[in-house]
MARDREN-81289 format. One record per atom (N, C-alpha, C): residue in one letter; x negated, y negated, z. Coordinates in steps of 0.001 Angstrom, whole numbers, plus 500000, padded with zeros to 6 digits. Example, Ala and Ser with C-alpha at 12.3 -4.5 7.8 and 13.67 -1.06 7.14 Angstrom:
// residues 2
A486810505690507800;A487700504500507800;A486800503300507800;S487150502250507080;S486330501060507140;S487100499970507870;
This chain:
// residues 296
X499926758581773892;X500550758051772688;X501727757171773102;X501817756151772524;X502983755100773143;X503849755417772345;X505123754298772427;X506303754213771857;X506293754336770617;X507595754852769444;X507797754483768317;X507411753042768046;X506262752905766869;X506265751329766097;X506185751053764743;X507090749893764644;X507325749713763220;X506118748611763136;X505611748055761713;X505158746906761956;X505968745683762239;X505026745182762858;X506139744173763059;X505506742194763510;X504575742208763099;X503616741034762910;X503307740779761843;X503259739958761543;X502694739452759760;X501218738873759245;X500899739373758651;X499682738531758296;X499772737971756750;X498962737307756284;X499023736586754766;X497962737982754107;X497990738114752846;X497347739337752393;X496813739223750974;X496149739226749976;X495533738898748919;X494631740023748427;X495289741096747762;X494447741800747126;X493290741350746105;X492077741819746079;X491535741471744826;X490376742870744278;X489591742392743104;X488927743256743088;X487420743141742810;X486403743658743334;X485339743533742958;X484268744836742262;X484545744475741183;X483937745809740061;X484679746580739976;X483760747871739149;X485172748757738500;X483941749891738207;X484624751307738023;X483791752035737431;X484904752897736146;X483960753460735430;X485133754504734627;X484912756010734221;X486088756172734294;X485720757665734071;X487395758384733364;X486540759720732521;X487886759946731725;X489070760361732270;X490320760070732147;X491514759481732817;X492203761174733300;X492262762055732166;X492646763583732410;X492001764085733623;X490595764045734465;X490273764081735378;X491009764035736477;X491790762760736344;X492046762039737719;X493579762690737616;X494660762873737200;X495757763366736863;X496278764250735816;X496644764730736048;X497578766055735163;X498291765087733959;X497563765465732920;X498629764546731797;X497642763455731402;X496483763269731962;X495863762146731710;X495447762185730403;X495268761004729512;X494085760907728679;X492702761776728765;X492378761804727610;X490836762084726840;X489870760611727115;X490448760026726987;X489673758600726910;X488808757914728540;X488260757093728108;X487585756676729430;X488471755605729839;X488897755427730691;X489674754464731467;X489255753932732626;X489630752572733013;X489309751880734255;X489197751609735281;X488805751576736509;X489441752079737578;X488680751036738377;X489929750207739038;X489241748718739712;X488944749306741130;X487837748796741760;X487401748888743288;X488382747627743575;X489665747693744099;X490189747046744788;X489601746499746567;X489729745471747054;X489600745178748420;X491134744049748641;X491015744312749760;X492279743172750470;X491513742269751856;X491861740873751191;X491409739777752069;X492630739443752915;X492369739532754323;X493608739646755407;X493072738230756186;X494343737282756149;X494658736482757419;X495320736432758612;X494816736935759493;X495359737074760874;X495645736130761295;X497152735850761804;X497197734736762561;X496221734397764129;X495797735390764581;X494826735069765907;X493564735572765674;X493406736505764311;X491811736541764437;X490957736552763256;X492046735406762334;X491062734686761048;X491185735804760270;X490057735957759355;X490116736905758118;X489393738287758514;X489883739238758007;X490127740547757921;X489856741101756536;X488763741796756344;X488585742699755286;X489094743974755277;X489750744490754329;X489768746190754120;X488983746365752344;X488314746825753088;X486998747480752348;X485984746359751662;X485340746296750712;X484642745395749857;X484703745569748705;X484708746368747945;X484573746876746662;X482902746611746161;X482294747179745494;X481232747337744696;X480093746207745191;X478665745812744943;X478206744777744678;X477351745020743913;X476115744251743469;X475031745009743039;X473980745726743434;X473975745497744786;X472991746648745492;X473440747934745008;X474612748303744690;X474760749810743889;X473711750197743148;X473199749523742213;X472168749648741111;X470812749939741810;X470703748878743002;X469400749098743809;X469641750264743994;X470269751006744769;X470626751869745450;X470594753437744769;X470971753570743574;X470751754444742446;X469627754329741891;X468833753804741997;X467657753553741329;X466712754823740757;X466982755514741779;X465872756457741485;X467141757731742592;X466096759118741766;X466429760460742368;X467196760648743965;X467882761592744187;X468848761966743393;X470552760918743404;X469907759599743629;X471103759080743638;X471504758357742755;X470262758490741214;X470426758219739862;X472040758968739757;X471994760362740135;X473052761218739519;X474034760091739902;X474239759202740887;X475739758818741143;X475985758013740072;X475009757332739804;X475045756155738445;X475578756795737141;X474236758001736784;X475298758611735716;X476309759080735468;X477248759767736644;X478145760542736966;X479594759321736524;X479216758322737466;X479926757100737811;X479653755756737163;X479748755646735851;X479452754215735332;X480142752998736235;X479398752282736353;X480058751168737545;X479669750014736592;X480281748651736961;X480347747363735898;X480612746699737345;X479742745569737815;X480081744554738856;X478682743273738304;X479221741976738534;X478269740934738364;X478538740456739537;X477461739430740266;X477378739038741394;X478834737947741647;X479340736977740622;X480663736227740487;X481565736810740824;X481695738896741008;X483068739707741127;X482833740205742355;X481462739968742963;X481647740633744276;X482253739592745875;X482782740481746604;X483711740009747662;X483361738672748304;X481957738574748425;X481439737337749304;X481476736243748440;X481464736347747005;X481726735296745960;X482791734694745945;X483568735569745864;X485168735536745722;X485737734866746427;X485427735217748163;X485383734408749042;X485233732929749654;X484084732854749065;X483688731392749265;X484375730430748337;X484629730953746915;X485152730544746180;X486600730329746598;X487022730477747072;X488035730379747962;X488112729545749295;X486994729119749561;X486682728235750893;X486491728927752047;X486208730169752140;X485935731307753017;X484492731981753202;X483477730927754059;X482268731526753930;X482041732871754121;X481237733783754180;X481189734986753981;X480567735226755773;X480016734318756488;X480188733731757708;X480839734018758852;X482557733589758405;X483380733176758778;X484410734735758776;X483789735544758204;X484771736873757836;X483893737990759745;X485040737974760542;X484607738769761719;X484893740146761722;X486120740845761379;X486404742248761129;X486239742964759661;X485909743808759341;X485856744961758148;X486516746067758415;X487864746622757856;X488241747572758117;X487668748570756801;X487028749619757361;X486211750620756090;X487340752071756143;X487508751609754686;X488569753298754765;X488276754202754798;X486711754701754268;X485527755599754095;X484635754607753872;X483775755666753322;X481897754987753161;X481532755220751846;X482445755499750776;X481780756081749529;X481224754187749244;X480385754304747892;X479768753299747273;X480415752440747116;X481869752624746090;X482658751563745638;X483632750839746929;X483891751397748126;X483899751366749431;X483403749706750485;X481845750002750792;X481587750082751319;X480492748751750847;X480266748463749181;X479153748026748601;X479072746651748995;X479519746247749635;X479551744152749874;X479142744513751483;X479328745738751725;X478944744920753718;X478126744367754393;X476907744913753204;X475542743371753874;X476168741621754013;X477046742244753111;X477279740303752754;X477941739444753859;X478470740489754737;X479213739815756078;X478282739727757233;X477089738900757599;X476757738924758930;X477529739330760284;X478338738826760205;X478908738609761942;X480189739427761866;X480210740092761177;X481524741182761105;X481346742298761684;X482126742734762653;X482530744086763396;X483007744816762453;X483063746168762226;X483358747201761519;X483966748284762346;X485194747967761874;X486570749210762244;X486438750883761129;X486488751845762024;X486161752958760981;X487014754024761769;X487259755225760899;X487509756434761962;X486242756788762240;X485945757526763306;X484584758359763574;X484150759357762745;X485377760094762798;X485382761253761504;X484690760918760180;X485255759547759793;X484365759293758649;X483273759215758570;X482493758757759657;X481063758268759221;X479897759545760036;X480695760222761209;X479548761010761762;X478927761738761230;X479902763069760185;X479248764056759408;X478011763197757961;X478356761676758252;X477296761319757224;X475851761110757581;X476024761375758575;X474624760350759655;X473525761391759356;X473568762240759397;X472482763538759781;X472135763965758430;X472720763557756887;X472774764147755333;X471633764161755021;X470966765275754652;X469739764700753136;X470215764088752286;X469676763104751414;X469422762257750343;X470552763020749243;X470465764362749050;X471078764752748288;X472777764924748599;X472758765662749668;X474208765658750405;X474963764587750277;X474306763512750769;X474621762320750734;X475167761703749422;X474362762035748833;X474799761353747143;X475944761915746759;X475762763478747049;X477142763812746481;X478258763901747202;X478152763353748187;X479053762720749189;X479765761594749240;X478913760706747910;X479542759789747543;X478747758691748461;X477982758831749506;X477230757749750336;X475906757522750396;X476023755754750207;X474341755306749560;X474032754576751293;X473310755524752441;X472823754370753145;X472719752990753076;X471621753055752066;X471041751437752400;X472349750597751779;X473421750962751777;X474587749891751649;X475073749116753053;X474595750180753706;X474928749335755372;X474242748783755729;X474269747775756496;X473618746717756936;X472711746993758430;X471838746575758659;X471231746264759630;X472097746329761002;X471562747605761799;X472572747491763200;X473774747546763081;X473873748508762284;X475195748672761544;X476175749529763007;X475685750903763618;X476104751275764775;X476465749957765955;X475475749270766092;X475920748085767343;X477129747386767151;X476976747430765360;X478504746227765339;X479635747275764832;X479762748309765051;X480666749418765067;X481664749010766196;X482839749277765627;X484002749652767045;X485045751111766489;X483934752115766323;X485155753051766040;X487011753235766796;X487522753777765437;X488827753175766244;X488874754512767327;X488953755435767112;X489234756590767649;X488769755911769194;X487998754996769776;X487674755091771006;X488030753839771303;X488591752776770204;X488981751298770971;X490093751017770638;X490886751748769833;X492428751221769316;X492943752317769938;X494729751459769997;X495458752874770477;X495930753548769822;X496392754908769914;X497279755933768928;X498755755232769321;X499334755616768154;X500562755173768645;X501479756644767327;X502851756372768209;X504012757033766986;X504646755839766284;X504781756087764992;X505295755202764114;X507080755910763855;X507811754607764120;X508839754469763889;X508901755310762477;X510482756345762688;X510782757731761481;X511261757013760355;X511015755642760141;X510980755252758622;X509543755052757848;X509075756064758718;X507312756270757750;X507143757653757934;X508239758167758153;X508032759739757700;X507816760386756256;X506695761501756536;X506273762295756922;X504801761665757609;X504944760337757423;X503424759944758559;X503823759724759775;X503742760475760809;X504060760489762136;X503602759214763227;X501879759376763146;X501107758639763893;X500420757629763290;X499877756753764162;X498841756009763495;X498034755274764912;X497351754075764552;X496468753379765061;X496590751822765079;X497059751321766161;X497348750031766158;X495949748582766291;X495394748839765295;X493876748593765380;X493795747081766266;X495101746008765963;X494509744942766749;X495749744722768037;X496378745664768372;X497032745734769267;X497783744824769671;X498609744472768467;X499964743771768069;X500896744105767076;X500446745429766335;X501407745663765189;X501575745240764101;X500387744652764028;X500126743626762843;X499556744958761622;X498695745497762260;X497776746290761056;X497750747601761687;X497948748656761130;X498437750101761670;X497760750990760645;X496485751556761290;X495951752560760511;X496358753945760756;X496824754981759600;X497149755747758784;X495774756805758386;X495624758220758943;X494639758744758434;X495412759545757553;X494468759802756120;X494971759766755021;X493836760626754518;X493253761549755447;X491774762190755404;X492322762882754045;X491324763723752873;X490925764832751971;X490274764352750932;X490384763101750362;X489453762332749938;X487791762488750019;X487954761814751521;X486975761821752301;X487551761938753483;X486563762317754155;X486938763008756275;X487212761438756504;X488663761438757380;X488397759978758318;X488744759235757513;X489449759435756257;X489891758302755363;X490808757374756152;X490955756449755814;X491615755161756961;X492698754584755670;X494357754634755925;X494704753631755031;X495480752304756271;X496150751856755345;X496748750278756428;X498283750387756176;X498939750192757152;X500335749959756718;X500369748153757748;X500999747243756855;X501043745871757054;X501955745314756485;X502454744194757068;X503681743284756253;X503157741906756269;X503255741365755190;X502992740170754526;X504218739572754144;X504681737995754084;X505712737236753561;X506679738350753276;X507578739053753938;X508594739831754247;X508343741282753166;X507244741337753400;X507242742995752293;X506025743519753213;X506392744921753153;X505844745624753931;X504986746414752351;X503605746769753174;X502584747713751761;X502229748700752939;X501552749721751863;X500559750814752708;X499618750904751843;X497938750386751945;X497226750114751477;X496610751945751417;X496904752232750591;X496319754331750917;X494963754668750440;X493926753576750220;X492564754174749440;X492870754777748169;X491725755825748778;X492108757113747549;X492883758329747616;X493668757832749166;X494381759008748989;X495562759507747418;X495660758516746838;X495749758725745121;X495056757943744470;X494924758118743406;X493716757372741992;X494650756573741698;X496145756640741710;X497020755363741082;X498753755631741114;X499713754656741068;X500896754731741742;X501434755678740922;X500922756046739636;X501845757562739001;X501632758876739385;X500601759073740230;X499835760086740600;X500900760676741827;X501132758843742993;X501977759790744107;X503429759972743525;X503869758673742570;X505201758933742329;X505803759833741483;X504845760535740615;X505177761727740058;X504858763253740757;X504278762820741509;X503542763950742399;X502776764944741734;X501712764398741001;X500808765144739967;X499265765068740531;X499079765979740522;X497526765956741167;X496179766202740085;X495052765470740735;X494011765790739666;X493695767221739314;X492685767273738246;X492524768406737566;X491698768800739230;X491705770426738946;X491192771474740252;X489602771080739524;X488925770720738768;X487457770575738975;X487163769266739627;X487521768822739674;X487545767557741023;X487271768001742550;X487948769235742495;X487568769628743973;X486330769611744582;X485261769654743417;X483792769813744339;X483667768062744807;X484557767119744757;X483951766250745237;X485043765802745962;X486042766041746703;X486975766058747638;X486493766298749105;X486606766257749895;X486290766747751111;X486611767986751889;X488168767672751417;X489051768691752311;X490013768662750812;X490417769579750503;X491571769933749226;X492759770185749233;X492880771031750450;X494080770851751221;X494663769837751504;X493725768668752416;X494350767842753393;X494172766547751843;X493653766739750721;X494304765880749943;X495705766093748885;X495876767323749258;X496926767542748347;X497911767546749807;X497980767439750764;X499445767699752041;X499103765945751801;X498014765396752062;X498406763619751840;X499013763095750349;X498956763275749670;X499058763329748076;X501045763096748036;X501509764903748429;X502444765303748647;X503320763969749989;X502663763639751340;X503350763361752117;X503694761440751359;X503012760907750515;X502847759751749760;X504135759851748586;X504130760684748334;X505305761153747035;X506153761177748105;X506546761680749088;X507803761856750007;X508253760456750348;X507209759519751032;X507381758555751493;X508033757557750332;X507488757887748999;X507819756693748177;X509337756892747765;X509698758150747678;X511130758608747349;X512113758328748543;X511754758370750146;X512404758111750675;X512542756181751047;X511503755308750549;X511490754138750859;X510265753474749470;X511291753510748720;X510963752587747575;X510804751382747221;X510997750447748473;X510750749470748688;X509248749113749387;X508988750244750118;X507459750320750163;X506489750260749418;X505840749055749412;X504314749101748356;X503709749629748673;X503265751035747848;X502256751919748396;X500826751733747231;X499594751073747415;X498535750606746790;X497556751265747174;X497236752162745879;X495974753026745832;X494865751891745283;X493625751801745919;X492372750795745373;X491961751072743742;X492436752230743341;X491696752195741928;X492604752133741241;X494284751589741619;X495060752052740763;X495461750348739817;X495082750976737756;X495482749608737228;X496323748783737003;X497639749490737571;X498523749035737279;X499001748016738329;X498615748487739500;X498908748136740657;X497967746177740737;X496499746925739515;X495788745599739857;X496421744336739173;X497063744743738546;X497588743888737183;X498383742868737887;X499147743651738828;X500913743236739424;X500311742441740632;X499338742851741340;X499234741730742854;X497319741285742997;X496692741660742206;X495419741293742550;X495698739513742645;X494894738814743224;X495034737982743290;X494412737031742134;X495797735952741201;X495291735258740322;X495688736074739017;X495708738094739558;X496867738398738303;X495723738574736674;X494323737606736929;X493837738291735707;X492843739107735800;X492576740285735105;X491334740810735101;X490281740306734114;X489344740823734519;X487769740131733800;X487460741707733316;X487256741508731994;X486550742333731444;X484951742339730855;X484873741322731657;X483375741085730838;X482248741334732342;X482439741882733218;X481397742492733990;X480184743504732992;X478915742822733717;X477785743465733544;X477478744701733961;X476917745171733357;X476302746978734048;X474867746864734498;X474691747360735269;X473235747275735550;X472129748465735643;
């Protein structure tokens, strides 16, 4: 384990989102609504100054629908209403932007659930950064496990292992400088300090978040280690029937808890959960949401 590190490289950073699913809001937090509420599949489009663009995660596409099609991974569809049109998914977005889908070489995957993971066909020539933890216990699942695991195979692409670089065996561990306490360690994925992964496991095993600085503000991109910024800053956790689809319950409520610590001790830290709306409102990129996505 090397030295204390802060970040300390910059990259340009552009949250956006592609699809959304919903589900009733009391679920997800203590205090929530009755009502069905929104919940954006956030992704972040990263410019590296030495190695071009950088994905963390994809959010949704429509292969979801393929993918649910039939038994038992219908249940994820019903369970999980999802809304994405091909115009909201990542490789669209992209190009639309002047960024062939081509031209995108790294994917950092925080997990593998659906809303995750759903655009990665769309990147040919992209290497895929993961913890190991995340993806091994998925490899070996029945159909069913799997589903309720939250993971649709055929979302991965072709030779998906070859263009793997798990970090656990190619990045270094490092200690992070004690102004990211109670997060001790992390992972210096491109071995400049630019992008510093954060396991943030109970979610899912191997959850991956990012701590990065952009035009002088530092974020910590946390997945799901919360559903949304009232969750860590009040320190309120979802309802206990949620647990059957958690991983670890523990290790999401000690991450949950160590996110509430962090935000009280450094409030100047953007801490950005992917499903959280408030959060999409304030930095997605362009600032508007589309409500008129298709269901499929």
């Amino acid at each position: 384990m090397g030295d204390n590190l802060e970040v300390r490289t910059e990259v340009q950073l552009n949250l956006m989102t592609a699809g959304y699913c919903t589900h009733r809001e009391w679920l997800t937090i203590q205090g929530g609504s009755f009502g069905s509420v929104r919940f954006p599949a956030m992704f972040a489009y990263i410019e590296h100054p030495r190695l071009g663009t950088v994905l963390f995660d994809t959010g949704y596409s429509e292969r979801f629908f393929q993918a649910t099609s039939a038994f038992p991974a219908k249940l994820y569809r019903w369970t999980t209403p999802v809304y994405i049109c091909e115009e909201e998914t990542a490789a669209h977005q992209l190009r639309a932007l002047g960024v062939p889908p081509e031209r995108v070489q790294k994917i950092i995957l925080s997990h593998f659930h659906a809303d995750h993971i759903g655009g990665v066909r769309d990147f040919p020539n992209a290497e895929f950064y993961y913890l190991r933890t995340a993806y091994r216990p998925l490899q070996d699942m029945s159909t069913f496990r799997a589903t309720k695991a939250g993971f649709l195979p055929e979302l991965l692409p072709d030779r998906f292992g070859e263009r793997s670089l798990p970090i656990e065996e190619t990045c270094s561990k490092i200690s992070l400088n004690e102004g990211y306490a109670p997060f001790t360690e992390g992972y210096d994925l491109f071995g400049d300090g630019s992008v510093i992964g954060i396991d943030v496991s109970g979610h899912a095993p191997g959850q991956l978040g990012l701590l990065l600085r952009a035009t002088g503000q530092e974020y910590f991109l946390c997945a799901d280690a919360a559903w949304s910024t009232a969750a860590y800053a009040s320190h309120r956790l979802p309802k206990p029937i949620v647990k059957w689809i958690k991983a670890d319950w523990r290790q999401y409520k000690d991450n949950l808890h160590r996110l509430h610590v962090l935000h009280r001790q450094r409030p100047e830290l953007l801490i950005i959960p992917t499903h959280c709306r408030e959060a999409e409102q304030r930095y997605v990129l362009g600032s508007e949401i589309k409500g008129d996505a298709r269901r499929g």
